[in-house]
C-alpha positions, -999 to +999 in steps of 0.1 A: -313-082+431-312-045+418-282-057+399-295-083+382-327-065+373-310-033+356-287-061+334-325-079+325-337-045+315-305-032+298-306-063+278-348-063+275-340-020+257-312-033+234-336-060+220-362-042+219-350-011+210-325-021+181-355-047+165-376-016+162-350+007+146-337-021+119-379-025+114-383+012+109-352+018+085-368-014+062-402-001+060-381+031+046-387+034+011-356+017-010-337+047-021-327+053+017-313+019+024-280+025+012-277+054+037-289+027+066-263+001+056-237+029+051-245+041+089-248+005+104-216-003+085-196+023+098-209+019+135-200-019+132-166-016+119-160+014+148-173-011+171-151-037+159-117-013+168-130-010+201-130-047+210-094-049+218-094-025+250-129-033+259-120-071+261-095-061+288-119-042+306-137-066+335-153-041+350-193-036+347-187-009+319-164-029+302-193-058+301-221-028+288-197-021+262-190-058+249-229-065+249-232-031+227-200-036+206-220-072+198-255-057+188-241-030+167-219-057+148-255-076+147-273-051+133-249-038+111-254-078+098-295-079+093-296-045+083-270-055+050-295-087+048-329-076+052-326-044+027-308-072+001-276-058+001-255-094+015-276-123+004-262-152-018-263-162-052-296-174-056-328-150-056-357-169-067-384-187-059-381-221-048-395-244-080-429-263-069-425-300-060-387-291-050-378-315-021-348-332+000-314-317-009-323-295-039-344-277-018-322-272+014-290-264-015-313-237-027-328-223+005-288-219+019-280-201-018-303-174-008-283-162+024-249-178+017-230-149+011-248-136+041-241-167+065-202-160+055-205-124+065-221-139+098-194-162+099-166-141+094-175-108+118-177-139+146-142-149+138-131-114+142-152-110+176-134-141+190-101-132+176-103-094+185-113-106+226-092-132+224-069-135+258-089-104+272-110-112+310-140-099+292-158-121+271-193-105+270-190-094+232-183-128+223-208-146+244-236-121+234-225-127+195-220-164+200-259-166+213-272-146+183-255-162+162-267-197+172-304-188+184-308-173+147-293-206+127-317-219+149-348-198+146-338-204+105-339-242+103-373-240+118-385-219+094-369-242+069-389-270+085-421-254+094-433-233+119-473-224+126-457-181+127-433-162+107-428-126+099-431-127+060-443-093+059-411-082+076-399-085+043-400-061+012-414-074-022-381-079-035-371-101-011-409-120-007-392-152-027-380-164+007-410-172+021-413-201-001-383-216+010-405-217+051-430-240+054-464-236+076-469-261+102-480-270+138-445-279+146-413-298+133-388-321+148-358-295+155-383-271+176-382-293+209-345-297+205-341-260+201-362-248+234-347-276+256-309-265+245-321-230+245-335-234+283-307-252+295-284-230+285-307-200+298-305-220+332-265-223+334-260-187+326-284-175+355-265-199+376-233-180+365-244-150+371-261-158+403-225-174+419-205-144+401-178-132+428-179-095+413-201-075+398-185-079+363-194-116+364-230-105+378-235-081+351-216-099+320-234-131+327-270-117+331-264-096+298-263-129+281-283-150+296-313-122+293-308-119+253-306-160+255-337-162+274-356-138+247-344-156+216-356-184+234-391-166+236-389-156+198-385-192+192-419-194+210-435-167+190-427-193+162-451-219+168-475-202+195-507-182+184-498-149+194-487-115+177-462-098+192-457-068+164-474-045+191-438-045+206-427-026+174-458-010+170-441+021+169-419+015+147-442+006+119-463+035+126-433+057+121-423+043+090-456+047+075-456+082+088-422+088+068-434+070+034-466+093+037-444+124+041-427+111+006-457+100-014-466+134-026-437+140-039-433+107-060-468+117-075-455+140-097-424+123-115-429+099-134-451+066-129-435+036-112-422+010-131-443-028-122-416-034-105-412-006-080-453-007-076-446-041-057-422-032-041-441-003-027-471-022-019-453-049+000-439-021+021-472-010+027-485-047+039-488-046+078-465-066+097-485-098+111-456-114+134-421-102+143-391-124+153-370-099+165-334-107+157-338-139+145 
């Protein structure tokens, strides 16, 4: 039991933990993103050479490492998204009245370059493990990759909660592409596939012959079984941005360190004055990695 509890909370800390430090490097003021995707960037792609001897490790350290190797390619991925730096080819708001297949042509247009990037690094997971015993990078990248398409189309479709304010003002012309309501057709679908694939991986994991199974299989099905509690956060009416509490307060912390300083240049442009007050907006959900 001990085992399978220290894999829960291993995976519980690298959610957790990694949600809060892309939240924090967000809220940063804009001049120090390119220093965050510079960092995440360089971790990913070290992460990514790594792959090849880890996927032939089946031991319990070579199943640690795969889960990590996957949540520093992840973040390295939302980090280039969320501070606008891989997006798509579209970056306005969606026109009033738009419906049907303009709208869902424009919505993908906003992350398609983005959805490639996605695309691609999961190529290169696969490919890089491919043949190896250990397969925990690619089923831990594999789950967030699918969990977020998911989490996206039902934002698309309408969900009662999302984390608009997650968002800086540059960036605030997605939330017109999500719709607010009760629920949507796609949600049921997602929590039942979600569940049941929650359900199989505990199963694995309980009938694993070695600790590298117990370990490898927990890893995943823990992160599956918390995207499946995101999803929940969706449509339920609860706040769960105390989880990152601290984040946010450290962000505002930093900015307030800075805000002196700006005071004597020059005046902000309109521009940057949004942007600065969007950063400012507290956070009223968060949907972790999705």
């Amino acid at each position: 039991m001990s085992a399978y509890l220290v894999a829960f909370l291993t995976a519980l800390l690298g959610w957790w933990l990694s949600t809060g430090v892309i939240l924090y490097l967000n809220l940063l003021p804009r001049h120090s993103h390119r220093w965050s995707v510079l960092a995440f960037s360089t971790l990913g792609l070290f992460s990514l050479t790594l792959l090849p001897q880890v996927a032939r490790d089946a031991t319990p350290l070579g199943a640690a490492a795969g889960f990590a190797i996957a949540l520093a390619v992840w973040g390295w991925l939302e980090i280039s998204y969320l501070m606008d730096f891989i997006t798509g080819t579209h970056r306005q708001p969606c026109p009033p009245g738009t419906r049907g297949w303009r709208r869902f042509r424009l919505a993908l247009g906003t992350s398609i370059h983005h959805e490639l990037a996605v695309a691609g690094a999961g190529i290169a997971i696969i490919g890089l493990s491919w043949g190896g015993d250990n397969q925990v990078a690619t089923g831990t990248y594999l789950v967030l990759w699918i969990m977020r398409w998911s989490a996206k189309l039902n934002l698309y479709l309408g969900v009662s909660n999302f984390n608009e304010h997650w968002l800086p003002e540059r960036s605030r012309y997605l939330v017109t592409y999500m719709r607010k309501r009760r629920m949507n057709y796609l949600f049921p679908l997602s929590i039942t596939l979600g569940t049941a694939g929650t359900v199989l991986l505990l199963r694995a994991a309980i009938g694993a012959g070695d600790d590298f199974g117990r370990l490898g299989n927990t890893l995943v099905c823990s992160l599956l079984a918390l995207a499946v509690l995101e999803h929940w956060f969706l449509v339920l009416p609860l706040r769960d941005s105390a989880l990152w509490q601290w984040a946010i307060s450290a962000a505002d912390r930093a900015r307030g360190r800075q805000r002196p300083a700006a005071r004597s240049k020059l005046p902000m442009t309109t521009a940057a004055t949004r942007e600065a007050r969007g950063l400012d907006r507290g956070i009223r959900t968060g949907v972790g990695t999705g």
